[in-house]
N, C-alpha and C positions, 0 to 999 in steps of 0.2 A: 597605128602610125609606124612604120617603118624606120628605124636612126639606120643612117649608112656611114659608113667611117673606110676611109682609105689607111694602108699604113707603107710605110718603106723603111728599110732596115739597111744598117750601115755596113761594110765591108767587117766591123769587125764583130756582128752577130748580133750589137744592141741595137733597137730602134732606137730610129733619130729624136732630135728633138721635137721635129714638125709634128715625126710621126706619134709620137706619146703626148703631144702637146692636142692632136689632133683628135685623139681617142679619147683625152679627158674629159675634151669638150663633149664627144657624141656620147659618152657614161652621164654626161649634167644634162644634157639634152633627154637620153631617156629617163634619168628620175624626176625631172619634169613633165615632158608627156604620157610618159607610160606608167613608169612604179605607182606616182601620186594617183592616178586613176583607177590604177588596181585597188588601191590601198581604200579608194572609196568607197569602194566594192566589200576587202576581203581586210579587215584591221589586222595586223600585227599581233602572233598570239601574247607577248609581253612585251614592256614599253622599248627596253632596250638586249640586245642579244651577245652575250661575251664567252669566254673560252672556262673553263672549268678555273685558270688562272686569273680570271678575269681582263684578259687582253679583247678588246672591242672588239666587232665580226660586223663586219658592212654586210648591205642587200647585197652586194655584187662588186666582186673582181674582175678586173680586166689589163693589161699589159702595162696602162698607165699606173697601177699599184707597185708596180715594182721598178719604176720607177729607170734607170739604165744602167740598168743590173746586167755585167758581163759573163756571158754564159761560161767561158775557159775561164773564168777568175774567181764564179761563184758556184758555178751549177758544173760544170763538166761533164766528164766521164768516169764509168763507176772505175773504182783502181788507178784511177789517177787524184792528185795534189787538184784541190783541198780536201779528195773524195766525199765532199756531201753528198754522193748517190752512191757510195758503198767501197768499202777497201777492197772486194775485189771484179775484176774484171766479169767475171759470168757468173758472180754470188751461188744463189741455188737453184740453176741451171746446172751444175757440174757435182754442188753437195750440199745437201740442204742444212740447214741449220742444226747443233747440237738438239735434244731434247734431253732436258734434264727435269723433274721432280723435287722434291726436298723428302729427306728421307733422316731420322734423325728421333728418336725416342727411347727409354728406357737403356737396357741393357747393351753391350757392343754386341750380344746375340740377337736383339729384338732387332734392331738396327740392321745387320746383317742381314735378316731373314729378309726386312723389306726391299734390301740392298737387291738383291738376288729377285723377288716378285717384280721389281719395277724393269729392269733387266729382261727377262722371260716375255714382260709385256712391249717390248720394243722402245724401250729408255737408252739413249745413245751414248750418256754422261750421267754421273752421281753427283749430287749435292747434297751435304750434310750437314743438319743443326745439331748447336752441344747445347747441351743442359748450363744449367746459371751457374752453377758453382766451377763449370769447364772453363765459360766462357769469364769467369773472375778470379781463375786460378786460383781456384781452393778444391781440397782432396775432398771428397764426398762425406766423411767420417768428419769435418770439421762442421763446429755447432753449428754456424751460419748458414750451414749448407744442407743439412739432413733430408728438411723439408722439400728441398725442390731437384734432391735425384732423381735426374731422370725424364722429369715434367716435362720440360718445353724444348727437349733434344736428349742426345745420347749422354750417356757419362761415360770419359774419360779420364782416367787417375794415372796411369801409367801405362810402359809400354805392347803389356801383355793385353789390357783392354783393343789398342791399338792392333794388334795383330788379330786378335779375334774381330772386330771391327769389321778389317778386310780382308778375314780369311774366303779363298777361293775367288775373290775380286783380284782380276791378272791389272795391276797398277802399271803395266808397261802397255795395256793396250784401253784400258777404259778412264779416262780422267776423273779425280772427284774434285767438288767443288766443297771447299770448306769455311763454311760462316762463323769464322773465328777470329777476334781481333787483337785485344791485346795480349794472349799467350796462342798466337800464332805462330813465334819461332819456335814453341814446343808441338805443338802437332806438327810443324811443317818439319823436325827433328824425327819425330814417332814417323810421321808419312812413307821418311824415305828408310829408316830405319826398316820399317813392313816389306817396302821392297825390296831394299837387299835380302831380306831373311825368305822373298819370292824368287830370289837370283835373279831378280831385276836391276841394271846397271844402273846409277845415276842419270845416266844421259838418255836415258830410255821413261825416264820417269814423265808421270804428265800430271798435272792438277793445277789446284788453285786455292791458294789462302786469301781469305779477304784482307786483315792484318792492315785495312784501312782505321787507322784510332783517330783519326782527327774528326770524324763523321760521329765517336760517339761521342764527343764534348760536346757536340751540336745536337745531335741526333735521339742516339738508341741508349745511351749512359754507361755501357758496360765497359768501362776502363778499369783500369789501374793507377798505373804513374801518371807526373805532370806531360804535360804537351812534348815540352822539348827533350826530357829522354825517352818519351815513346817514340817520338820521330827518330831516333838515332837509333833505338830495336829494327825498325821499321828498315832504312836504309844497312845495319847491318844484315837483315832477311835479306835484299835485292843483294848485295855484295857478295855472298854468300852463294846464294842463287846464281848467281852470274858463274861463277868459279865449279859449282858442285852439279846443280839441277838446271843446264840450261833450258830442259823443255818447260819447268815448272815457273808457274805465276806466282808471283810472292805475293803481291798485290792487286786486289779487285778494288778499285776506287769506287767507292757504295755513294750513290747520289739515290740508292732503295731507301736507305731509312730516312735520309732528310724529306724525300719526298710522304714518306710515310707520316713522317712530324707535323706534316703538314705546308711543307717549301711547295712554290706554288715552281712551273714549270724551268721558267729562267731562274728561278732561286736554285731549285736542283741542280742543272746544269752549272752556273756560277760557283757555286762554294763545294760542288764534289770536282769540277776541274782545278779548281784553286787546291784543292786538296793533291789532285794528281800534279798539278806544277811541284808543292812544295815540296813532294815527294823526292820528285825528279829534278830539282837544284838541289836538295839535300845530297842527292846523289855524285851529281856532277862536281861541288861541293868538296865531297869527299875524293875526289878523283876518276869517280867512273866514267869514260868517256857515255857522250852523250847520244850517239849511237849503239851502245849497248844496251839502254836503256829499254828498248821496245817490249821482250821479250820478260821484263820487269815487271810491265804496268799493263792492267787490264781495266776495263772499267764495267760497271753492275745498276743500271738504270732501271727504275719503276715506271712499268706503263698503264698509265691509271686510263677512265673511261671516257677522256676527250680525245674523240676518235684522229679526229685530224692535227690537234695539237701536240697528242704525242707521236705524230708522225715525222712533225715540223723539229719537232724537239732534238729527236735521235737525228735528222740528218746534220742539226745547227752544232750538235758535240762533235761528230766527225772534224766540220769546217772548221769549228775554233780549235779543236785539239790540233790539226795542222799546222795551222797561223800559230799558236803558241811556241809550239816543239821547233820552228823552222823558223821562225822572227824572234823570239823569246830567248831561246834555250842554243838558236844555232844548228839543228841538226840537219846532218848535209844525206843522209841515206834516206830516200823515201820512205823504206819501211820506218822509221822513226816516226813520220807525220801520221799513220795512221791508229787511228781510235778503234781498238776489238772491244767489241761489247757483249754483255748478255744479260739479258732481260729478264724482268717478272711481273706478270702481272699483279695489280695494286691488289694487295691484301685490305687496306684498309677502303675499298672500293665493295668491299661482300657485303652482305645484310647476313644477319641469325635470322631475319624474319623472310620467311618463302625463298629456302633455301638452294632452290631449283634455280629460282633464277640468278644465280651466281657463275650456272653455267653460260648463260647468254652474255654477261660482263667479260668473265674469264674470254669468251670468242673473240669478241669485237678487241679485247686489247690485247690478243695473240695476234689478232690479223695485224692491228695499227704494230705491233712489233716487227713484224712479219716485212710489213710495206716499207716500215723504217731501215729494216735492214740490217737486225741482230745477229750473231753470231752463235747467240745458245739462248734458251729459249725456257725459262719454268712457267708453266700455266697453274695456278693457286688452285686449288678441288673445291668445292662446291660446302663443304663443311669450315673450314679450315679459318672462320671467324669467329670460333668457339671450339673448336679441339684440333689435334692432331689432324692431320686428313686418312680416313677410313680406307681400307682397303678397295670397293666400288667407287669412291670420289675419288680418289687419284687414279684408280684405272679412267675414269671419263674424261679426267683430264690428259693422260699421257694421249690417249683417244682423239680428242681437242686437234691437238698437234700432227698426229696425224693426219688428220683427215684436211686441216687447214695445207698439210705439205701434198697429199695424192690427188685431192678429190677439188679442189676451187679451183686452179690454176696459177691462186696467188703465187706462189715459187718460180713461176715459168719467164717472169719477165721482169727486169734487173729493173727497181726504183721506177715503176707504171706512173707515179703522181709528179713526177719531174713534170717541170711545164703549167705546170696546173695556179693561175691567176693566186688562187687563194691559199696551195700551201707553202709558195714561194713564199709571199709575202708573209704569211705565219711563221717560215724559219726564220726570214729576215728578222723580224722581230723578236721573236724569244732570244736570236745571234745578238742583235742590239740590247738587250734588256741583260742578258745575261754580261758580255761586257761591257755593260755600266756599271752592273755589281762588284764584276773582277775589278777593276777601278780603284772602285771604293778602298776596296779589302788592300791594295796595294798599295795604298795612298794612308792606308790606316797602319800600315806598317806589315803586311801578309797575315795568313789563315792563322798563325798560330797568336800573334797579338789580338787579331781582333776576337777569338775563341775566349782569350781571358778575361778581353773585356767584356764580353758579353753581348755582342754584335750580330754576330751570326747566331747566336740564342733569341734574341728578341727580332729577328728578323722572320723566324720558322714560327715562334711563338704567335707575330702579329698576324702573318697568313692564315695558322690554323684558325685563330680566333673568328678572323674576316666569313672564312669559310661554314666555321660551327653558325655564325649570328644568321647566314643565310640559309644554313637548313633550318634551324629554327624557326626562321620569319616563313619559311614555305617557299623560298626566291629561288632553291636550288632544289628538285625534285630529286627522290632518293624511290622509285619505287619498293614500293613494299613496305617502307617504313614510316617516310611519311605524305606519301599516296597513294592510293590502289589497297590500302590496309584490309585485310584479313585477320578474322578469329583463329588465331592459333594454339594447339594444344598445347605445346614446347614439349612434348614429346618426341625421342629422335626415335627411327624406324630402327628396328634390330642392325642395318646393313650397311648404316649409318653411323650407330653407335661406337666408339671408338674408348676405350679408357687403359690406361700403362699398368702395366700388374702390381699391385698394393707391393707384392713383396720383391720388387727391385729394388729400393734401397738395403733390405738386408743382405739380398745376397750379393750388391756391388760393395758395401764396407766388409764382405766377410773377405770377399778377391783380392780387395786393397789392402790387407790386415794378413793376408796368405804374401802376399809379394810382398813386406816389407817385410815378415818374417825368414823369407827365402833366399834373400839376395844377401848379397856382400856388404855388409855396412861402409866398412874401411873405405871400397871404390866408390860409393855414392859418395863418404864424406870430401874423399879427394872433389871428384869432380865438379863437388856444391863449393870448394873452397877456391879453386881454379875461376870456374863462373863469378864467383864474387869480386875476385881481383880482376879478370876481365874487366867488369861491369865499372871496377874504381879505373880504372887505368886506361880507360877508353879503347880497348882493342874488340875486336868482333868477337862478339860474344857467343856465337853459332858453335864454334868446335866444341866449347867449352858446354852448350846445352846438348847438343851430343853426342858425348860423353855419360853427360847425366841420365839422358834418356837409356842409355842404351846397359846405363849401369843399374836402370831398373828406380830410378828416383822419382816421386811425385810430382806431378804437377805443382803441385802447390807447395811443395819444395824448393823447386827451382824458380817458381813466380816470387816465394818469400825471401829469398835470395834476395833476387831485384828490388822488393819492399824494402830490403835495410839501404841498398845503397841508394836508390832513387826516391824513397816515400810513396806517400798516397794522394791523388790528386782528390782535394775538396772541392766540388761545383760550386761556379760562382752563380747566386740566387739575382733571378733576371727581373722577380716581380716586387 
């Protein structure tokens, strides 16, 4: 049987109501005579069908799903207000997206060396992880710390690590990206520090600190201080920034790790934009005008392996970052309404078991990146669920990227799934779901009350749960692990194998124990005693760290500084 459906559309690009009133009917009319017939035939392969977030997924979209949805209001054009189909006009058509890696283990020479391999292989951007004791401001030589030099990122203790780091990396022409949060204004100190000592200008500098901490109260846990003096580090970074490093990002607002925690798709979006609002009134707040702002805030999304719902996702954070900055906040320059992003595929999306096919996940959520309309781009390696990623899994991945930008076509055509029944209607959704949450969280008083109260912790906690109960029960297929299962040796192949040199911690506490023997004490003491009255007296605390950096002071010098005047935030227990 044949459904025939007329439509007519109004002067200002929506169909009418006749015409969507029309189409509904002829959609009831086929899951009457058709679907149900099919369905006689061919059952349904499970009872009901939903989005990895769990948001429902109909047999079939059609015009009446979205219901008179205005295309200039919702959908537009790329480069234009609300840009949900991309901030710029020809995306990569004219340049294709950054390709960056994560690059970031043992020594600042082990570091380097991959710095420089990933480079050679056609990596267009650096991103860097620190090791635990970097990322908690403690110097390497401190008991808490010994054990994990090195482990899970680079160690940095001072500034001489920092120049070796990025010795021969020209920081005026290659960006790094750095996954660093609450002693971010010391690497972003050491960063530009490096430069100049490359005769590289301020204004020439380029990179990115994450130096989002409100993500790790919820998130990843690696903080320091309470909420509301990191928040004030945080908008001293952009202040600072503003005045010294205009090309540098001070801020990548991470909705990676919530998603990683387990935040299902509109939870990510919700509490990492809530996170970039409270950023950016902190800011305004303080005086910054609110067109200045842009070149402050960056934002850092996980694209996990629901193909079309992280497509819906990336364009729904453009639209609402828009409407926030321009309804919210007042900003009158369009560049302020746009959202720059850079993406990673879900780590927590790998199997250890049939490690191959990690590279087939890694594809599909570089492509769904890709179609969403990123900006920079890390595809995770094929190991990288169980160690460092190997020198062949990260080349496969930079690889990945490649080939997704020369060889498919995906790059050739600015946002291809615009129009598309089903993933209109999936932005529209996650755009609704996600501002109902922002809602909440404002009504609950913003990101930094409900944090304390434990809100946004039992929000990521009850998804993850939802989600573990369903691989368990078998509801949600994970192949490799628990379907399609294979006898595995767990042995890795030689080319595979990856492990940090046993003796990096002794020779980074011999470095740190050579540099504080070398330098000037009297000028570190000044500068730590300067920083500290900063830190009491509420003035920007940036000149003041460096100073310290450049007088050759520890990391965990300058973090402990902060420790006397701000304290140590205790996690409030959610269960």
């Amino acid at each position: 049987m044949e459904t025939k459906v007329t439509s007519a559309t109004g002067k200002d690009g929506r169909d009418t109501d006749a015409a969507v009133e029309a189409i509904a009917q002829a959609h009831e009319e086929w899951r009457r005579a058709v679907l149900q017939a099919s369905l006689q035939r061919f059952s349904r392969r499970k009872p009901g069908f939903a989005t990895l977030s769990g948001i429902p997924i109909n047999d079939l979209y059609t015009p009446a799903d979205l219901g008179h949805q205005d295309f200039a209001r919702d959908i537009g054009f790329p480069g234009q207000y609300p840009y949900t189909r991309g901030v710029h006009a020809t995306m990569y058509r004219s340049r294709l997206w950054t390709i960056r890696q994560v690059a970031g283990f043992g020594s600042a020479e082990d570091t380097n060396q991959r710095y420089k391999y990933l480079l050679a292989h056609g990596e267009t951007g650096l991103s860097t992880d620190f090791d635990l004791p970097t990322l908690l401001g403690r110097d390497s030589d401190h008991l808490l710390a010994m054990a994990e030099v090195g482990k899970i990122g680079v160690a940095i203790d001072t500034l001489r690590d920092a120049h070796i780091l990025w010795d021969g990396i020209p920081l005026g022409e290659v960006s790094t990206s750095m996954t660093i949060t609450s002693p971010a204004f010391v690497l972003t100190a050491m960063y530009e520090a490096t430069a100049a000592a490359q005769g590289v200008s301020a204004d020439r500098v380029t990179g990115t600190a994450q130096a989002d901490i409100l993500k790790e109260y919820t998130a990843q846990n690696e903080y320091i201080y309470p909420p509301e003096p990191s928040v004030r580090l945080v908008v001293d970074l952009m202040e600072y920034c503003a005045r010294r490093l205009p090309r540098f990002n001070p801020v990548s607002v991470s909705g990676y790790h919530i998603r990683e925690a387990g935040a299902t798709a509109a939870q990510e979006l919700a509490f990492t934009l809530a996170d970039g609002y409270t950023y950016a009134k902190a800011a305004v707040d303080r005086g910054l005008d609110v067109d200045a702002l842009p070149p402050r805030i960056s934002f850092f999304f996980d694209v996990h392996i629901d193909f079309f719902e992280e497509i819906a996702k990336l364009r729904a954070a453009r639209r609402i970052w828009a409407r926030m900055m321009r309804e919210k906040l007042g900003a009158r320059d369009p560049r302020s309404w746009m959202l720059r992003m850079h993406c990673q595929t879900a780590g927590v999306s790998l199997t250890a078991q049939q490690v191959e096919n990690n590279i087939v996940r890694t594809t599909v959520e570089a492509l769904a990146a890709v179609l969403g309309g990123t900006q920079s781009l890390h595809t995770n390696s094929m190991d990288e669920a169980f160690q460092i990623p190997s020198e062949k899994a990260i080349k496969i991945a930079v690889r990945t990227q490649q080939i997704l930008a020369h060889e498919t076509g995906a790059a050739d055509v600015v946002d291809p799934l615009a129009g598309s029944y089903y993933v209109e209607s999936l932005t529209n959704r996650i755009e609704e779901e996600a501002w109902s949450l922002m809602n909440e969280i404002e009504r609950r008083g913003g990101m930094v009350a409900c944090i304390e109260a434990g809100f946004i912790q039992k929000q990521i906690a009850n998804s993850a749960a939802d989600f573990q109960r369903a691989v368990e029960a078998g509801e949600q297929t994970i192949v490799g692990m628990n379907a399609y299962v294979e006898e595995e040796s767990g042995e890795l192949s030689d080319d595979l194998f990856f492990q940090v040199d046993p003796a990096t911690t002794e020779r980074q506490i011999a470095r740190l124990r050579q540099v504080r023997a070398e330098r000037r004490g009297a000028d570190v003491s000044r500068a730590l005693s300067e920083l500290k009255q900063a830190a009491k007296n509420g003035r920007n605390i940036m000149p003041s760290v460096t100073d310290a950096v450049t007088a050759y002071a520890t990391i965990g010098e300058i973090c402990d500084v902060l420790r006397e005047v701000f304290g140590e935030y205790k996690a409030l227990s959610i269960f």
